[in-house]
VOPAGU-2260 file (C-alpha; in pm, 1 decimal, decimal comma):
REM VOPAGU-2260
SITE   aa  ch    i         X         Y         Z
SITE  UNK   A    0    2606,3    -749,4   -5734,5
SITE  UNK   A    1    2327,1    -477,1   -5838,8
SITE  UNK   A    2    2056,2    -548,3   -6086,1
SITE  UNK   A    3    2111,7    -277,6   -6374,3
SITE  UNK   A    4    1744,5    -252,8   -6426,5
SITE  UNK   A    5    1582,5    -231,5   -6139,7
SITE  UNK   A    6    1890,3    -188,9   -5867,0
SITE  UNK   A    7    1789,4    -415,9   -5656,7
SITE  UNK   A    8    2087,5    -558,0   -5467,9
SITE  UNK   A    9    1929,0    -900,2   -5386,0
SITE  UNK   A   10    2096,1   -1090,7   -5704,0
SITE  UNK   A   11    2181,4   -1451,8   -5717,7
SITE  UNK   A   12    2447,1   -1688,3   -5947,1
SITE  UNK   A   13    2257,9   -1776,6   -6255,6
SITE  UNK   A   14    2479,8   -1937,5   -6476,1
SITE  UNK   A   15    2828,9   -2029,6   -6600,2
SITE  UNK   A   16    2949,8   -2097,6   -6911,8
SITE  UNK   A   17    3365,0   -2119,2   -7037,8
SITE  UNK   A   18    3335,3   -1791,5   -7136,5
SITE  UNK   A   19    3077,3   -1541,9   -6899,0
SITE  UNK   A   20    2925,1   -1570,3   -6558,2
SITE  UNK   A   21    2541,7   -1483,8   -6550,0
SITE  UNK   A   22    2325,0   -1343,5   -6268,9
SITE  UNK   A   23    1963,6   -1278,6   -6204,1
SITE  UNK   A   24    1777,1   -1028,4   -6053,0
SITE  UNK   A   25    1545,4   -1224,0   -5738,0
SITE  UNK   A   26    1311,3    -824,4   -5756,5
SITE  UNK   A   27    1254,9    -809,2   -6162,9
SITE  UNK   A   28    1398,9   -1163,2   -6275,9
SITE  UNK   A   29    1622,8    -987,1   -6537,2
SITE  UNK   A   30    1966,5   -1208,5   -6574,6
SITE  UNK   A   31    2254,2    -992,8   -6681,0
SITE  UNK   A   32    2630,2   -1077,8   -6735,2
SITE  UNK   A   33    2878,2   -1002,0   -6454,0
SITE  UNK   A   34    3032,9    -622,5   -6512,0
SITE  UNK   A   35    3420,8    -792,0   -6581,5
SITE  UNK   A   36    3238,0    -999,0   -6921,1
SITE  UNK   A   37    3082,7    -636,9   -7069,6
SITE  UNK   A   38    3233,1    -601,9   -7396,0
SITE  UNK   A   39    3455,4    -293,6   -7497,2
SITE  UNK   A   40    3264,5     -47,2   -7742,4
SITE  UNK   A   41    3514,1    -170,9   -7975,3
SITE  UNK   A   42    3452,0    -503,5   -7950,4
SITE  UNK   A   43    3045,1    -414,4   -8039,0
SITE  UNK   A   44    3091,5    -187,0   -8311,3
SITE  UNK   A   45    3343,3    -488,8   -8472,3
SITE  UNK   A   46    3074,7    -687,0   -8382,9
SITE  UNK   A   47    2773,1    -499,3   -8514,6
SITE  UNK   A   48    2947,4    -400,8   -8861,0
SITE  UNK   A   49    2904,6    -769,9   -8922,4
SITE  UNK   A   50    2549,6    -729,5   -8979,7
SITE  UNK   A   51    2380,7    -717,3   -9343,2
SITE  UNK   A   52    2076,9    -656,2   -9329,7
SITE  UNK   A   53    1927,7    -435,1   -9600,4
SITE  UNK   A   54    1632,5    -244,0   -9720,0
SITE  UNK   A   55    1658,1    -517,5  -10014,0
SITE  UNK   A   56    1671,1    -822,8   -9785,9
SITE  UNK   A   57    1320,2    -989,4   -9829,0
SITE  UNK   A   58    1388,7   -1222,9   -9540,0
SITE  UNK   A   59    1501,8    -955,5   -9318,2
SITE  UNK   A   60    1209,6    -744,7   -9337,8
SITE  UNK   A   61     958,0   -1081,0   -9311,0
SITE  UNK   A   62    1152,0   -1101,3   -9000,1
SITE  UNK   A   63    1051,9    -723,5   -8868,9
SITE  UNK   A   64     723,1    -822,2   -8973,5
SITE  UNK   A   65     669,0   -1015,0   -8676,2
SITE  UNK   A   66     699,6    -691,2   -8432,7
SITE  UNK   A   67     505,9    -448,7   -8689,5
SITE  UNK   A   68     229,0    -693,2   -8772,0
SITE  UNK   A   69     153,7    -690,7   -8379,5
SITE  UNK   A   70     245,4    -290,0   -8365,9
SITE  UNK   A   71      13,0    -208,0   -8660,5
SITE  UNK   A   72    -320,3    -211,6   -8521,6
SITE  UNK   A   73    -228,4      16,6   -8221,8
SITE  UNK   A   74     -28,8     317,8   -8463,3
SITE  UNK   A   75    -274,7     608,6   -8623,7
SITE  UNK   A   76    -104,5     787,0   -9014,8
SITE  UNK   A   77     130,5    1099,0   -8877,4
SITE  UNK   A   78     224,8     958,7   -8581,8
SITE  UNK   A   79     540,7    1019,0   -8461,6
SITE  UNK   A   80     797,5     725,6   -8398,2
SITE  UNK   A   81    1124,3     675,1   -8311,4
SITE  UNK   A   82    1357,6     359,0   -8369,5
SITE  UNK   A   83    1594,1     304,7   -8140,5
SITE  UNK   A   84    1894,4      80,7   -8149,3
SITE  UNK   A   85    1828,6      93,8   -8533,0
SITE  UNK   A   86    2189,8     -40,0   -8678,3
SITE  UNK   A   87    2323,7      20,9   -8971,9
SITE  UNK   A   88    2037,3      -0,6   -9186,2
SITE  UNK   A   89    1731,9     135,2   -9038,8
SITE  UNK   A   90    1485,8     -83,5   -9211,6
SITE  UNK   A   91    1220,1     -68,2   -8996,9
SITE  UNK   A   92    1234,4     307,0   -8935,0
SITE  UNK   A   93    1167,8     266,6   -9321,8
SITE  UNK   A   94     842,3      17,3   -9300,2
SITE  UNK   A   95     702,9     256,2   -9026,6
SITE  UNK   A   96     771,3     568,8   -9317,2
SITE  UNK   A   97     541,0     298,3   -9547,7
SITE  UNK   A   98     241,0     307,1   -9269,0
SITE  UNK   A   99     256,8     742,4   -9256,3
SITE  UNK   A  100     440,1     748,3   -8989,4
SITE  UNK   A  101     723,9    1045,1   -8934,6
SITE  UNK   A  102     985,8     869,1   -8787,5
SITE  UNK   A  103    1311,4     993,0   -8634,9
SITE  UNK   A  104    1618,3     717,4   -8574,4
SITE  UNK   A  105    1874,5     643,4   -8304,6
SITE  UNK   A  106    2132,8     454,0   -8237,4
SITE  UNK   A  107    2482,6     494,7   -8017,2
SITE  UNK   A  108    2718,5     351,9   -8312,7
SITE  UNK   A  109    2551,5     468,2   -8646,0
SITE  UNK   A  110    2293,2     770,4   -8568,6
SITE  UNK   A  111    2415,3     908,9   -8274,1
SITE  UNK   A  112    2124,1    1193,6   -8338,6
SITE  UNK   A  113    2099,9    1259,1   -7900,4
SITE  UNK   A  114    1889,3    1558,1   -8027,0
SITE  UNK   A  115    1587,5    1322,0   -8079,6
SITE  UNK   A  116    1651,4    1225,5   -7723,3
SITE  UNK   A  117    1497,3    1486,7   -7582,5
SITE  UNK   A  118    1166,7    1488,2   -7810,2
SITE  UNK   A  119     853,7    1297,4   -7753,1
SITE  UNK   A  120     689,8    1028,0   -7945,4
SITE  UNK   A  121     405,4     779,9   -8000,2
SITE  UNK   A  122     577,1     499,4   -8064,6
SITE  UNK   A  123     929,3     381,2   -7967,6
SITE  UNK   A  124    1029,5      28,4   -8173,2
SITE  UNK   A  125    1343,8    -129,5   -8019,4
SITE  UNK   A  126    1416,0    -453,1   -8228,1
SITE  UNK   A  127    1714,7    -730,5   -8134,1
SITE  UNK   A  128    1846,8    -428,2   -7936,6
SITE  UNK   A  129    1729,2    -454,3   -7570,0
SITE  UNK   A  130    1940,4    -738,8   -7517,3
SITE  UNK   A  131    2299,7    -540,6   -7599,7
SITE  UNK   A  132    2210,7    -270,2   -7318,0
SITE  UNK   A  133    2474,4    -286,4   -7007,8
SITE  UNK   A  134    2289,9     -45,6   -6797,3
SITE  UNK   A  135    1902,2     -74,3   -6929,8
SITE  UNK   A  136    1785,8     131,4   -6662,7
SITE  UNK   A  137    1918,2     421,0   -6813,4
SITE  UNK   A  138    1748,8     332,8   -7146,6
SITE  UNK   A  139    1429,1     239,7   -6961,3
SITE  UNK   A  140    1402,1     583,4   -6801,5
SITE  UNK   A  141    1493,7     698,2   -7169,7
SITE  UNK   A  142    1149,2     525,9   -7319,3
SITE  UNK   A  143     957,1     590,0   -7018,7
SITE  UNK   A  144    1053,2     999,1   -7038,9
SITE  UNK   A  145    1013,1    1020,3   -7443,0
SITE  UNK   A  146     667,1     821,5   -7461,6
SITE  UNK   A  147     354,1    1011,1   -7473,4
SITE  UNK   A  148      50,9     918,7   -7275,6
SITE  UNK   A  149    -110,6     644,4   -7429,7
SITE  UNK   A  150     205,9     586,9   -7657,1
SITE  UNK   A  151     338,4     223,3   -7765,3
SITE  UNK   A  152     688,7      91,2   -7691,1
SITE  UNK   A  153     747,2    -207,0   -7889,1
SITE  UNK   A  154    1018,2    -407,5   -7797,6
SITE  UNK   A  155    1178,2    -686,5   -7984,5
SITE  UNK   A  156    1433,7    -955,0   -7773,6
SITE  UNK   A  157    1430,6   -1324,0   -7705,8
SITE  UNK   A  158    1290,6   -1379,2   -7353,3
SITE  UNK   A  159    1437,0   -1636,1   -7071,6
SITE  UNK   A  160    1218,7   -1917,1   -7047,5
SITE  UNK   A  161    1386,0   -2117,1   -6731,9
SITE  UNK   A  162    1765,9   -2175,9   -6621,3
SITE  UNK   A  163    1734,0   -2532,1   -6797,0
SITE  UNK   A  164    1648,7   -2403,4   -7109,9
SITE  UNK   A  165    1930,8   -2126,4   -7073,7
SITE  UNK   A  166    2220,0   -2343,1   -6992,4
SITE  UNK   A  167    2177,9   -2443,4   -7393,9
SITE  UNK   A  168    2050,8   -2098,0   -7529,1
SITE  UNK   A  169    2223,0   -1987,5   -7861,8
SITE  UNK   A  170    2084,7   -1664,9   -7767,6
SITE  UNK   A  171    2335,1   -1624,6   -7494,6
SITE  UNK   A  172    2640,2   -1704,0   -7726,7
SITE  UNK   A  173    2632,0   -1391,4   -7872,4
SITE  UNK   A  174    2963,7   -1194,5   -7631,3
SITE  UNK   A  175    2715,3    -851,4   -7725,9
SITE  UNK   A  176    2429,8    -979,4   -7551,8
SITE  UNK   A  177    2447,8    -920,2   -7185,9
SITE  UNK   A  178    2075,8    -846,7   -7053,9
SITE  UNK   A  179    1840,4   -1104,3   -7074,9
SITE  UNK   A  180    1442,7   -1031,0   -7032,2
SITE  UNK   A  181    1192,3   -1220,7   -6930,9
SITE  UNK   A  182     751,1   -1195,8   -6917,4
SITE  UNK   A  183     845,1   -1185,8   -6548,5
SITE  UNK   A  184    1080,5    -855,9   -6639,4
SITE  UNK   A  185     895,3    -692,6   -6816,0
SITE  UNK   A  186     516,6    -756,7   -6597,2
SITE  UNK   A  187     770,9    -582,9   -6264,2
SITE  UNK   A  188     853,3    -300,4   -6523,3
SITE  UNK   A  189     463,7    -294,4   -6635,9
SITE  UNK   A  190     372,7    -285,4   -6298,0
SITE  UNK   A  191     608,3     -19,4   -6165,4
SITE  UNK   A  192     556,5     245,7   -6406,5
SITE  UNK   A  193     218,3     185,7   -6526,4
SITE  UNK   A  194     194,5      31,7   -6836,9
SITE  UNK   A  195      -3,0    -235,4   -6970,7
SITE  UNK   A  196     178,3    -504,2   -7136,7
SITE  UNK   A  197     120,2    -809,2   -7395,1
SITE  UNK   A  198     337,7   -1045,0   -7580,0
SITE  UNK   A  199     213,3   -1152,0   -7905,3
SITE  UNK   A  200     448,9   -1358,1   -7993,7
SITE  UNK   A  201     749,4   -1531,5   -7829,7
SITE  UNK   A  202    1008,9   -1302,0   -7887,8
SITE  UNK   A  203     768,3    -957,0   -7889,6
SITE  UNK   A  204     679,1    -719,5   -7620,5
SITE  UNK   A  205     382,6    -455,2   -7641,1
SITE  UNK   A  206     371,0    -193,1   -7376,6
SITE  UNK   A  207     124,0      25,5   -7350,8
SITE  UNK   A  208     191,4     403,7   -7133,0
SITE  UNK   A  209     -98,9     442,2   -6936,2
């Protein structure tokens, strides 16, 4: 069984539940659903157009708050951002607009806008998305090819504690969540491409291109 991070071929069982089987990465400790449990693009968008969240939705953007609070003392006004994985209400790309930033969007389902792809940019958000990637090397090399020097990829995901702790994880539950990061995860992906990382809080990642 390969890693899809870090391709590493030296995976191990995780965990089963009734409905998935989990493994984990021994080289970058990610823990990733086996390739038979990936959902169908149908089965995500179905699942995705479920979501509510709105421009409108005081709670939602209290919850964005804890990534941009972190985020806001490393972006300059006129920087250029993108959010990727933004849904179908970019919400934060609109909080970033609030701070003077010029911010471009992405996202597979609802702004499939590849164009941006190919530009470069301060700072990359990616909020509650991380987590749906199957392959996330491919995204990786993605952020690590559109970030300028000294840019800020902010990442947004809840991260594995220990295999007691995910035998019970609601986090898991969710049949669109199928990578699972960890400090460990993302210090090997610090490490390997030369970034500098911090997590301010438990569920926020700060990356730093050096």
């Amino acid at each position: 069984m390969q890693c899809p991070l870090c391709f590493d071929s030296n995976t191990i069982f995780y965990h089963q539940d009734n409905k998935r089987t989990y493994f984990q990465c021994k080289c970058c400790k990610l823990v990733f659903v086996s390739p038979e449990c990936l959902p169908s693009t149908g089965a995500e968008k179905s699942e995705y157009d479920k979501h509510e969240n709105s421009f409108e939705d005081d709670g939602y953007r209290t919850f964005l708050s804890k990534l941009l609070t972190p985020l806001s003392i490393y972006i300059k006004p006129s920087s250029s951002a993108l959010d990727f994985g933004c849904g179908p209400a970019p919400v934060l790309a609109e909080l970033l607009k609030e701070k003077g930033l010029e911010v471009s969007i992405y996202d597979p389902f609802y702004a499939n806008n590849i164009e941006v792809l190919e530009q470069s940019f301060d700072v990359i958000t990616c909020t509650e998305a991380i987590e749906h990637f199957h392959q996330p090397a491919k995204e990786w090399s993605l952020f690590n090819s559109m970030l300028k020097p000294n840019g800020i990829l902010a990442i947004m995901t809840k991260r594995v504690l220990s295999k007691e702790r995910f035998k019970q994880w609601h986090y898991k539950n969710d049949p669109t969540h199928v990578s699972f990061f960890s400090e460990a995860t993302f210090n090997y992906l610090a490490q390997r491409d030369t970034f500098s990382v911090e997590f301010p809080t438990s569920d926020v990642v700060l990356m730093k291109k050096l």
